[in-house]
C-alpha positions in Angstrom: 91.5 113.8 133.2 90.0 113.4 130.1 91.1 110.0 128.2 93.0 111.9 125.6 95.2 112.9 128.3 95.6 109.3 129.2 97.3 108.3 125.8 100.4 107.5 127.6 99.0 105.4 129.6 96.7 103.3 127.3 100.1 103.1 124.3 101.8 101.5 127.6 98.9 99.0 128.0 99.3 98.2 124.2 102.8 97.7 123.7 103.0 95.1 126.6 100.1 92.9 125.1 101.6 93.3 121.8 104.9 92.4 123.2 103.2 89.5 125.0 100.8 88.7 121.4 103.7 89.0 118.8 106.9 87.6 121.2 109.0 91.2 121.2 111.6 92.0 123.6 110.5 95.5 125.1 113.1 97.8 124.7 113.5 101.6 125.2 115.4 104.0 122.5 114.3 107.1 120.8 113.7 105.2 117.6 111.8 102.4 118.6 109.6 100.5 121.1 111.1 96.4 121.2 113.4 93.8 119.2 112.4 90.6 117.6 114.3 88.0 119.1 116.9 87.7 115.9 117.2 91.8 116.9 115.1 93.5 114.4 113.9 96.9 115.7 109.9 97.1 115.9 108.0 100.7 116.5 104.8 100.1 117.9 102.1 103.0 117.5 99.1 102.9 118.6 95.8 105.2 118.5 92.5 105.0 120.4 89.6 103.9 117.3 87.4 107.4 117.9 88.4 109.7 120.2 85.7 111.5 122.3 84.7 114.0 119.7 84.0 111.5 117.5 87.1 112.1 115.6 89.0 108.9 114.4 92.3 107.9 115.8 95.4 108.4 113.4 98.9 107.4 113.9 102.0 109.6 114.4 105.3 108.6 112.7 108.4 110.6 112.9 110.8 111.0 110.0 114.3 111.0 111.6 112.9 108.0 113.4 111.4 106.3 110.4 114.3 106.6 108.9 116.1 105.2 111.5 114.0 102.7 111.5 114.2 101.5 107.8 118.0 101.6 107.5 117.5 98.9 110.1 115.0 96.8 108.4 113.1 97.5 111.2 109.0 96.8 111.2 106.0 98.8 113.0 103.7 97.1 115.1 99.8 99.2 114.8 97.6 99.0 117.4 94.1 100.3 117.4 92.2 100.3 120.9 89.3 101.4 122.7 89.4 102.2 126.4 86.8 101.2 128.6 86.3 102.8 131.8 89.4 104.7 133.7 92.3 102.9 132.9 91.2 99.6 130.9 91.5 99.1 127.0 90.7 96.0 124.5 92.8 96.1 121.5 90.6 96.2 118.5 93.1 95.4 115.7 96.5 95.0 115.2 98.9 94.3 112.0 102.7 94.5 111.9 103.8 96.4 108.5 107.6 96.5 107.1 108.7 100.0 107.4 109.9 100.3 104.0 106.2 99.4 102.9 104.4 102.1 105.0 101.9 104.3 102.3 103.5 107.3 100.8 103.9 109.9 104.2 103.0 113.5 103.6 105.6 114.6 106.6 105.0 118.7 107.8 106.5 120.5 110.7 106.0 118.9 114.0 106.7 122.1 115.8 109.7 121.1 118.9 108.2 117.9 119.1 111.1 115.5 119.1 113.0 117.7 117.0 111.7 116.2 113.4 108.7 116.0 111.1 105.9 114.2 110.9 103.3 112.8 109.6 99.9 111.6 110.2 99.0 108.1 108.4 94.8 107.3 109.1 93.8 103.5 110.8 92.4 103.0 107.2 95.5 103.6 105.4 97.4 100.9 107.2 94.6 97.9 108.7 
């Protein structure tokens, strides 16, 4: 399985050690990933930094969730990685951004995914 595939698994790997890093609460909802300890929401994306063909990493945010996710005050945690051999990563960068100071989001149809749009926002645009 090609590491692509693995994205799941490697997102897993980064949202504990940014739980761990940054003090979150994991949590599971729709809309986000972990709480603050005062109970601020926190959405943590992450991407891989080049993916195998040779394509950089972007991040996926979904509108009815970043909405969501603003009304609350809520903040996103990015996380770029690079995995090393079949199931290891190292986190190459990280920054936590206020959702209501993400760049302006182009958002298009994300097909049934998750019933919403989307939009792509590029590891430059936001470390």
């Amino acid at each position: 399985m090609n590491r692509s595939k693995r994205a799941n698994h490697f997102g897993t790997i980064c949202e504990k050690r940014m739980a761990a890093k940054r003090r979150f609460d994991l949590e599971r909802a729709s809309w986000h990933d972990a709480r603050f300890g005062n109970g601020t929401p926190v959405e943590i994306k992450s991407t891989m930094l080049e993916h195998s063909d040779g394509q950089p990493g972007n991040f996926k945010v979904y509108h009815a969730y970043h909405r969501k996710l603003r009304r609350h005050d809520g903040w996103y945690c990015f996380v770029v990685y690079r995995p090393h051999g079949r199931s290891g990563c190292t986190v190459v960068k990280d920054k936590m951004v206020k959702a209501a100071n993400l760049p302006l989001l182009r958002w298009h149809g994300g097909g049934d995914h998750r019933d919403t749009q989307q939009a792509k926002i590029a590891i430059c645009d936001v470390l």
